[in-house]
C-alpha positions in Angstrom: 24.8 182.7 -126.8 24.0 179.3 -124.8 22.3 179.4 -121.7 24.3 179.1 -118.6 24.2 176.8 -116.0 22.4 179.0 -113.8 19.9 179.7 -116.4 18.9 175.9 -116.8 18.3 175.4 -113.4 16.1 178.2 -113.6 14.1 177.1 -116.1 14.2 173.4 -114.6 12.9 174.8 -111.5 10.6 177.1 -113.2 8.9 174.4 -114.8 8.9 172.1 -112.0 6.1 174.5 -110.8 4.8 175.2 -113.7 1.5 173.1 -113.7 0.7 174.6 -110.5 0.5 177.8 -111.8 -1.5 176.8 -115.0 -4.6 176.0 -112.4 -4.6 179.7 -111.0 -4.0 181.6 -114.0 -6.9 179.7 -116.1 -9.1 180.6 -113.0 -8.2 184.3 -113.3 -8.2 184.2 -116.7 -11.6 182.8 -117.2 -13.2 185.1 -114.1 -11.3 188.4 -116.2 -12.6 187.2 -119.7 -16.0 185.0 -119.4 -17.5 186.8 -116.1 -19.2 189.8 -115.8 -20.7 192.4 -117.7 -17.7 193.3 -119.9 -17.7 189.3 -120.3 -15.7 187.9 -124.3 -18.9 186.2 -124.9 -22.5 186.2 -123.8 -24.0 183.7 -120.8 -25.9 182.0 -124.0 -22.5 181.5 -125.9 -20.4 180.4 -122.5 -22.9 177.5 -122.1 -22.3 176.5 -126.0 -19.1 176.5 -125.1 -19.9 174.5 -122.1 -21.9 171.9 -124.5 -19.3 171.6 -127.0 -16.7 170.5 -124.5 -18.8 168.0 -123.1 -19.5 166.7 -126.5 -15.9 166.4 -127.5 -15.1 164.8 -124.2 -17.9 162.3 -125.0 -16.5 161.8 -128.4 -13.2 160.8 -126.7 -11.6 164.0 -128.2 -10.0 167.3 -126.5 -12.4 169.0 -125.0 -12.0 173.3 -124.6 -11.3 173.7 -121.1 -8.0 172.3 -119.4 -6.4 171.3 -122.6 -4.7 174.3 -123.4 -1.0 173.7 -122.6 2.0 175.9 -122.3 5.7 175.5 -122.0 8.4 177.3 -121.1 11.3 177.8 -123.0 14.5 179.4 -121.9 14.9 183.2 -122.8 18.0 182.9 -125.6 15.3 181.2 -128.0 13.4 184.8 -128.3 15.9 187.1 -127.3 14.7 188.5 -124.3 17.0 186.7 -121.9 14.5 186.0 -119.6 12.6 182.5 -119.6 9.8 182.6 -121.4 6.3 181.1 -121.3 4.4 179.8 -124.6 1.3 177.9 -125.3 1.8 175.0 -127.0 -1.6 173.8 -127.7 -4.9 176.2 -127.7 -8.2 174.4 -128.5 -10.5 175.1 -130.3 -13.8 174.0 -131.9 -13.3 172.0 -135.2 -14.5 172.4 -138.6 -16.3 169.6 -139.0 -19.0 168.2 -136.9 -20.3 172.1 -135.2 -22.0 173.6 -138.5 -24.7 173.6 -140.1 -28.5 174.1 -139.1 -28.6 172.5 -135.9 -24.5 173.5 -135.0 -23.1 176.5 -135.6 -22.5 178.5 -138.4 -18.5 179.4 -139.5 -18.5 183.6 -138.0 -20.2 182.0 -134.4 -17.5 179.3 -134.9 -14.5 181.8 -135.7 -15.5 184.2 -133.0 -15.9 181.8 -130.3 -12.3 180.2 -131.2 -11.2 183.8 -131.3 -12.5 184.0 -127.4 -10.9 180.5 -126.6 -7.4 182.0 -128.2 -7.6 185.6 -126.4 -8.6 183.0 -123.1 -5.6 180.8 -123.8 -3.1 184.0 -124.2 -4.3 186.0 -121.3 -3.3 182.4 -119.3 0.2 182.6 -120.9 0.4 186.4 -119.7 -0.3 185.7 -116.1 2.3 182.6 -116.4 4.7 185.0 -117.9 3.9 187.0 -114.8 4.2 184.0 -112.5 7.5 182.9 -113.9 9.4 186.6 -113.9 8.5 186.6 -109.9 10.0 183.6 -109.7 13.0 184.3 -111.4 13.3 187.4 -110.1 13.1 185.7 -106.3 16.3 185.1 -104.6 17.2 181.6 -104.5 18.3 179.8 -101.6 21.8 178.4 -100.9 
């Protein structure tokens, strides 16, 4: 079934605010997974993570924070009706140039991509979360 009319405006407006949403949602999502005791990764492993972004951004490459992007796609193309919110592009640190003695070895490397991908999900939840208000809002006439 094609979306209606109604629905793509939805989903136009919808994304129209999406990249003000993004901001707030990586800023609750990095206070509820890197912050605190309970934190995904220790203070020592946040500040390699810190190090490795600069480095990338030095390098002229994608850094790890604020280059995670996410779309939203109308809800017909999962089935669930509703628009829905994806991420399109998690980072993560690559293969090559972060091993070895003085870089990190492959499980530091997997786990701390695992922590940037549960990071990048919990910000497509609370977008999910953002958009549903919004849809669910009445719209002016």
């Amino acid at each position: 079934m094609s979306p209606t009319t109604d629905d793509r405006e939805t989903v136009r407006r919808a994304r129209a605010r999406l990249d003000e949403w993004v901001f707030e949602a990586r800023d609750r999502a990095y206070a509820e997974l890197f912050e605190g005791t309970d934190a995904a990764v220790s203070d020592a492993e946040l500040r390699l993570l810190d190090r490795i972004d600069s480095d990338l951004t030095r390098r002229g490459e994608p850094g790890l924070w604020g280059v995670d992007e996410y779309g939203l796609v109308e809800g017909g193309v999962f089935d669930a009706g509703e628009p829905r919110v994806v991420c399109t592009y998690h980072p993560e640190i690559p293969y090559e140039g972060y091993r070895g003695e003085e870089s990190l070895d492959e499980p530091t490397r997997e786990q701390l991509n695992d922590a940037l991908w549960e990071y990048c999900e919990r910000v497509a939840a609370l977008l999910q979360s953002e958009v549903d208000a919004f849809v669910d809002e009445p719209t002016e006439e």
